[in-house]
C-alpha positions as CSV (number, residue, x, y, z in Angstrom):
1,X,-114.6,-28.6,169.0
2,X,-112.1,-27.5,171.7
3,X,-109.6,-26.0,169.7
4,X,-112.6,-24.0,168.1
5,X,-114.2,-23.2,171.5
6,X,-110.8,-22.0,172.4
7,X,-110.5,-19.5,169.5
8,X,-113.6,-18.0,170.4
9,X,-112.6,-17.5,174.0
10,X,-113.9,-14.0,175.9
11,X,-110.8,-12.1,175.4
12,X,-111.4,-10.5,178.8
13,X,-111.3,-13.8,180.3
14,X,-107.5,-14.9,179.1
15,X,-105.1,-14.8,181.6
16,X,-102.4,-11.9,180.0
17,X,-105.5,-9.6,179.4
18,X,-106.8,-9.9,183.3
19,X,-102.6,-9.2,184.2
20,X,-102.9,-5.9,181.9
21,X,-106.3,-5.1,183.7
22,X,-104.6,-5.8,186.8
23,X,-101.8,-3.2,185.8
24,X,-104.4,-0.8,184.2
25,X,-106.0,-1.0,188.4
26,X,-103.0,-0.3,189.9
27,X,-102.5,3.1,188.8
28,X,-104.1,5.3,190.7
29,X,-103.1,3.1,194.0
30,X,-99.9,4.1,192.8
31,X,-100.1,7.6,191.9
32,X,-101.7,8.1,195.5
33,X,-98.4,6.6,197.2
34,X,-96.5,8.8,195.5
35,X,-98.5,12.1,196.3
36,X,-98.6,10.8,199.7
37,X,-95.2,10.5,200.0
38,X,-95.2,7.0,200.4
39,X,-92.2,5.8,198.1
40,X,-91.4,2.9,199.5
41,X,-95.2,2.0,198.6
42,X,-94.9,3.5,195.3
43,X,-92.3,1.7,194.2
44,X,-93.4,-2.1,195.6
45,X,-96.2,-1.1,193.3
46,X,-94.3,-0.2,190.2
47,X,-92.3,-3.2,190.5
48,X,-95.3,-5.5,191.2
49,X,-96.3,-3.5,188.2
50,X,-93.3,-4.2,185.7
51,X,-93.5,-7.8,186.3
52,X,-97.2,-8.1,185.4
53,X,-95.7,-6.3,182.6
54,X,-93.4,-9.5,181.9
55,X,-95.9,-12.0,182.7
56,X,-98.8,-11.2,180.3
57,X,-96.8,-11.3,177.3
58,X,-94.8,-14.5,178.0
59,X,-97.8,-15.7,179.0
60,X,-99.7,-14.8,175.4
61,X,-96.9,-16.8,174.2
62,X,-97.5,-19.9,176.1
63,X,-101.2,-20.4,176.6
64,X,-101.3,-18.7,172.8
65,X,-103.9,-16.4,174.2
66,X,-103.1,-13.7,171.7
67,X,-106.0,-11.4,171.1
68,X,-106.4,-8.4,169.3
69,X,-107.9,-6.6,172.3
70,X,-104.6,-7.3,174.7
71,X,-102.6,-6.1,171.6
72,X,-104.3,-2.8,171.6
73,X,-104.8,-3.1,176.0
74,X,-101.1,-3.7,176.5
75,X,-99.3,-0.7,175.2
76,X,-102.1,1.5,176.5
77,X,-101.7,0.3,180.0
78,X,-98.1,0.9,180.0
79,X,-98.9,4.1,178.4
80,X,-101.2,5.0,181.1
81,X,-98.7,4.0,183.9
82,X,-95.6,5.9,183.2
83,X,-97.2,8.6,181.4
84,X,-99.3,9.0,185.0
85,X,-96.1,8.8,186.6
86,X,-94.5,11.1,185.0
87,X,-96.9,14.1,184.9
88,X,-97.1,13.5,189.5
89,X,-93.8,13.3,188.9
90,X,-93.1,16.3,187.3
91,X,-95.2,17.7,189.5
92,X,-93.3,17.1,193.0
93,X,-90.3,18.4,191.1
94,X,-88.6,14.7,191.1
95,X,-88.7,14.7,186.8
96,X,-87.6,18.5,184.8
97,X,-90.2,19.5,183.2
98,X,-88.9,19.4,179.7
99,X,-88.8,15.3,179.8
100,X,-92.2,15.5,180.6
101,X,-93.1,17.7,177.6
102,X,-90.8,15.8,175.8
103,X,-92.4,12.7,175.9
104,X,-96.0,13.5,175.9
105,X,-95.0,15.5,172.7
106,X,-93.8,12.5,170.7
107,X,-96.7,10.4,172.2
108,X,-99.0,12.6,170.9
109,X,-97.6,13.5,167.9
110,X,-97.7,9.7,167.0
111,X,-101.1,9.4,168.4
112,X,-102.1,12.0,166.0
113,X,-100.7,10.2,163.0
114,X,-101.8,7.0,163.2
115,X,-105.0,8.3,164.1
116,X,-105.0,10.6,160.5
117,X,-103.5,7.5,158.6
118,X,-106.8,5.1,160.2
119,X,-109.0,7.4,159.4
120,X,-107.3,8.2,155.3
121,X,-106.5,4.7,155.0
122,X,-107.7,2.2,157.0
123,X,-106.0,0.3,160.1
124,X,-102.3,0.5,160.2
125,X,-100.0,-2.2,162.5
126,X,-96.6,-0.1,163.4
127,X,-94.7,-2.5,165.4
128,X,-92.3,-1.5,168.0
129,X,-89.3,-0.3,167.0
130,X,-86.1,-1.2,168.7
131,X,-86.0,2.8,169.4
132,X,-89.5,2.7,171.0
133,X,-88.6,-0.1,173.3
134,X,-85.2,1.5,174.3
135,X,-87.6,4.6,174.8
136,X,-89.7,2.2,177.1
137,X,-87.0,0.8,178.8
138,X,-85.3,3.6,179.9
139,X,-88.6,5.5,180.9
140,X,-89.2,2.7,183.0
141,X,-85.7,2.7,184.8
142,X,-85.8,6.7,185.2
143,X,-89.4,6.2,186.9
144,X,-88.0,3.6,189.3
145,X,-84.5,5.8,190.2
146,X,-86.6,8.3,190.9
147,X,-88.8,6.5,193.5
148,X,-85.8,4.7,194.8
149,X,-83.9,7.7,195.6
150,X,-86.4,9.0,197.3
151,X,-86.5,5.9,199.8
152,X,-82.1,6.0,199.8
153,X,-80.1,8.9,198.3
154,X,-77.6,6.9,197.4
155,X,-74.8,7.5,195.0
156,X,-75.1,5.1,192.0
157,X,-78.9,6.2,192.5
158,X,-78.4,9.5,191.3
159,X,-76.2,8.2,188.9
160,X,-78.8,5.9,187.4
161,X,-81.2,8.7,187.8
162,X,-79.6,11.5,185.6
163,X,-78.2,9.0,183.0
164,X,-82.1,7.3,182.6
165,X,-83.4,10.8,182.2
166,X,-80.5,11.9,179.2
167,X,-81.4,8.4,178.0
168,X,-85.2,9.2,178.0
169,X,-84.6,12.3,176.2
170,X,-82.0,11.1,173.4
171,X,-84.4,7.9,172.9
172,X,-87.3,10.0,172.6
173,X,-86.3,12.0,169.8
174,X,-84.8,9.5,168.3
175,X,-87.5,7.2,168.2
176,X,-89.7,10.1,167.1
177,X,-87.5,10.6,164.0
178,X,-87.3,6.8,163.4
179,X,-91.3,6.6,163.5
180,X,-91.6,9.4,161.1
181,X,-89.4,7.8,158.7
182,X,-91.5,4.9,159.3
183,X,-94.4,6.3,158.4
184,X,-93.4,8.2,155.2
185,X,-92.2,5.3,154.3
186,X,-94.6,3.1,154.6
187,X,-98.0,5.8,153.2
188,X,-98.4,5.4,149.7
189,X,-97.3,8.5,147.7
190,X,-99.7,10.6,145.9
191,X,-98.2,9.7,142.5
192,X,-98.6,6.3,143.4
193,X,-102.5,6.6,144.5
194,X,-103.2,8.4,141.1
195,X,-101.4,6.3,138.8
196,X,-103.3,3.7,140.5
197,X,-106.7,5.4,140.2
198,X,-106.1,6.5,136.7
199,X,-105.5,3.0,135.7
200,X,-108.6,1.9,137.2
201,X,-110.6,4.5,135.8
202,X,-109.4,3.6,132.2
């Protein structure tokens, strides 16, 4: 009876799904630090952030508290975060505009797709790709450069800075060109669907 009860659980109630709301809150806390001027703030915030980040997945893991809703909630709160960040960003002149574009171009490029392959063929799981999480990674350490050198121009700031941007763009692209491949590989081919029907037909 427990372990059942358990299953059915109220996925809002499970610990890593209240962390990802928690993250999902801070935003615009966050994004009004950093149009304040307030980097010091900003970047407590994105760190505090980052480990919520950490916590609700190990925590999935441990309490095995996996839901569908905090797989779907998860990358859509990180999305949310640095994609925020990056537009306010861009717009104090702190991030060139052509990351930006960059990656809200392959972000919505794949948001496009797998919204076409849902609705042609049902729901589709794409895992992350080692790409993608590279892509996430380095996002996330050219966000926090940014905020620290703000607070301390230091020289191996800058450094990290300029190298987690290039890295943000290479990763971008290539994690746009490995998702593609993905995805042709992975939607059946027309030849395929027909054979198929015609067989059924007969």
């Amino acid at each position: 009876m427990n372990h059942e009860s358990s299953r059915q659980l109220n996925p809002l109630r499970t610990m890593p799904n209240l962390l990802t709301i928690a993250r999902i809150c801070m935003a615009p806390f966050l994004v009004s630090a950093v149009l304040e001027g307030k980097f010091v703030t900003g970047f407590v915030l994105f760190m505090a952030a980052g480990i919520t980040d950490a916590l609700d997945g190990m925590l999935a893991r441990v309490l095995k508290q996996r839901t569908i809703l905090g797989q779907y909630l998860d990358p859509v709160a990180d999305k949310l975060l640095l994609s925020t960040l990056f537009l306010v960003l861009t717009h104090m002149n702190l991030i060139p505009i052509r990351v930006t574009a960059l990656v809200f171009g392959r972000d919505l490029g794949i948001l496009v797709v797998a919204a076409i392959l849902y609705s042609a063929a049902g729901r589709r799981d794409f895992k992350p790709s080692v790409f993608g999480k590279a892509n996430t990674l380095a996002q996330i350490t050219a966000v926090a450069s940014v905020l620290l050198y703000q607070m301390d121009r230091l020289a191996w700031v800058e450094s990290l800075k300029d190298w987690s941007l290039y890295a943000t763009i290479a990763l971008t692209i290539a994690s746009g060109l490995h998702y593609a491949w993905l995805i042709t590989r992975r939607t059946p081919t027309p030849m395929a669907n027909s054979a198929s029907g015609g067989g059924t037909a007969a």
